[in-house]
C-alpha positions, 0 to 999 in steps of 0.5 A: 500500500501507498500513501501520497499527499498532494496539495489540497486544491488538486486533490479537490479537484479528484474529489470533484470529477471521480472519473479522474481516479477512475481513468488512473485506477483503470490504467494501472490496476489498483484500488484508490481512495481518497483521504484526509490527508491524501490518497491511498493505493494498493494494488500489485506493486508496478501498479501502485508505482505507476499510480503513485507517479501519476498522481504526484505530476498530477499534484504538482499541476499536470492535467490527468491525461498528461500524467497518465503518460507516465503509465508508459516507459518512454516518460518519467517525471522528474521534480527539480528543486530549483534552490539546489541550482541557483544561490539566491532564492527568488524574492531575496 
Protein backbone atom coordinates (compact mmCIF):
# COMPACT_ATOMS: atom_id res chain seq x y z
CA UNK A 1 0.00 0.00 0.00
CA UNK A 2 0.79 3.51 -0.93
CA UNK A 3 0.08 6.64 0.65
CA UNK A 4 0.57 10.16 -1.44
CA UNK A 5 -0.04 13.83 -0.01
CA UNK A 6 -0.86 16.37 -2.89
CA UNK A 7 -1.95 19.52 -2.37
CA UNK A 8 -5.33 20.01 -1.35
CA UNK A 9 -6.55 22.47 -4.31
CA UNK A 10 -5.75 19.17 -6.81
CA UNK A 11 -6.81 16.65 -4.53
CA UNK A 12 -10.44 18.93 -4.57
CA UNK A 13 -10.28 18.64 -8.00
CA UNK A 14 -10.31 14.38 -7.94
CA UNK A 15 -12.80 14.57 -5.04
CA UNK A 16 -14.81 16.65 -7.68
CA UNK A 17 -14.67 14.57 -11.03
CA UNK A 18 -14.27 10.50 -9.84
CA UNK A 19 -13.74 9.90 -13.39
CA UNK A 20 -10.10 11.09 -12.90
CA UNK A 21 -9.05 8.46 -10.19
CA UNK A 22 -11.28 6.21 -12.29
CA UNK A 23 -9.44 6.62 -15.75
CA UNK A 24 -5.78 6.28 -13.01
CA UNK A 25 -7.11 3.22 -11.20
CA UNK A 26 -8.11 1.55 -14.52
CA UNK A 27 -4.73 2.40 -16.09
CA UNK A 28 -2.68 0.68 -13.57
CA UNK A 29 -4.97 -1.96 -11.97
CA UNK A 30 -5.40 -0.85 -8.46
CA UNK A 31 -7.59 0.36 -5.92
CA UNK A 32 -7.51 4.08 -4.88
CA UNK A 33 -9.03 6.21 -2.10
CA UNK A 34 -9.11 9.50 -1.02
CA UNK A 35 -8.24 10.52 2.45
CA UNK A 36 -7.95 13.32 4.73
CA UNK A 37 -4.56 13.95 4.48
CA UNK A 38 -4.38 12.49 0.53
CA UNK A 39 -4.51 9.23 -1.22
CA UNK A 40 -4.15 5.77 -0.59
CA UNK A 41 -3.01 2.76 -3.19
CA UNK A 42 -2.96 -0.52 -3.25
CA UNK A 43 -2.66 -2.80 -5.60
CA UNK A 44 0.20 -5.28 -7.47
CA UNK A 45 3.44 -3.25 -6.75
CA UNK A 46 4.11 -1.56 -10.57
CA UNK A 47 0.64 -0.62 -10.21
CA UNK A 48 0.67 1.04 -7.06
CA UNK A 49 4.15 2.53 -8.77
CA UNK A 50 2.77 3.82 -11.61
CA UNK A 51 -0.42 5.10 -9.79
CA UNK A 52 1.77 6.78 -7.47
CA UNK A 53 3.98 8.64 -10.49
CA UNK A 54 0.85 9.71 -11.98
CA UNK A 55 -0.98 11.38 -9.17
CA UNK A 56 2.29 13.09 -7.89
CA UNK A 57 2.65 15.02 -11.65
CA UNK A 58 -0.99 15.18 -11.46
CA UNK A 59 -0.34 17.25 -7.56
CA UNK A 60 2.40 19.25 -8.99
CA UNK A 61 -0.32 20.83 -11.79
CA UNK A 62 -0.02 18.16 -14.83
CA UNK A 63 -3.62 17.69 -16.44
CA UNK A 64 -4.84 13.95 -15.63
CA UNK A 65 -4.14 12.94 -19.42
CA UNK A 66 -0.70 14.12 -19.35
CA UNK A 67 0.36 12.46 -16.34
CA UNK A 68 -1.21 9.24 -17.38
CA UNK A 69 1.87 9.33 -19.95
CA UNK A 70 3.77 8.27 -17.02
CA UNK A 71 1.93 4.94 -17.26
CA UNK A 72 4.05 4.29 -20.48
CA UNK A 73 8.18 3.74 -20.18
CA UNK A 74 9.08 6.35 -22.73
CA UNK A 75 8.12 9.14 -19.76
CA UNK A 76 9.20 9.78 -16.50
CA UNK A 77 8.57 12.85 -14.44
CA UNK A 78 11.10 14.05 -12.55
CA UNK A 79 10.88 17.35 -9.86
CA UNK A 80 13.74 19.64 -9.60
CA UNK A 81 14.22 21.52 -6.76
CA UNK A 82 15.32 24.99 -8.38
CA UNK A 83 17.22 26.00 -4.98
CA UNK A 84 19.85 23.44 -5.47
CA UNK A 85 20.73 25.20 -8.64
CA UNK A 86 20.51 28.95 -8.08
CA UNK A 87 22.42 30.76 -4.92
CA UNK A 88 19.54 33.11 -4.28
CA UNK A 89 16.04 32.43 -3.78
CA UNK A 90 13.54 34.15 -5.62
CA UNK A 91 12.37 37.28 -3.64
CA UNK A 92 15.52 37.83 -1.64
Amino acid sequence: MERLLIPKERLKLLEKDPKLIGKVSKLCSCKIGIEDEGIEISGEPFGEFSAKNILFAFGRGFDIDTACELYNDDFYFSLIDLDQYFNRRIGD
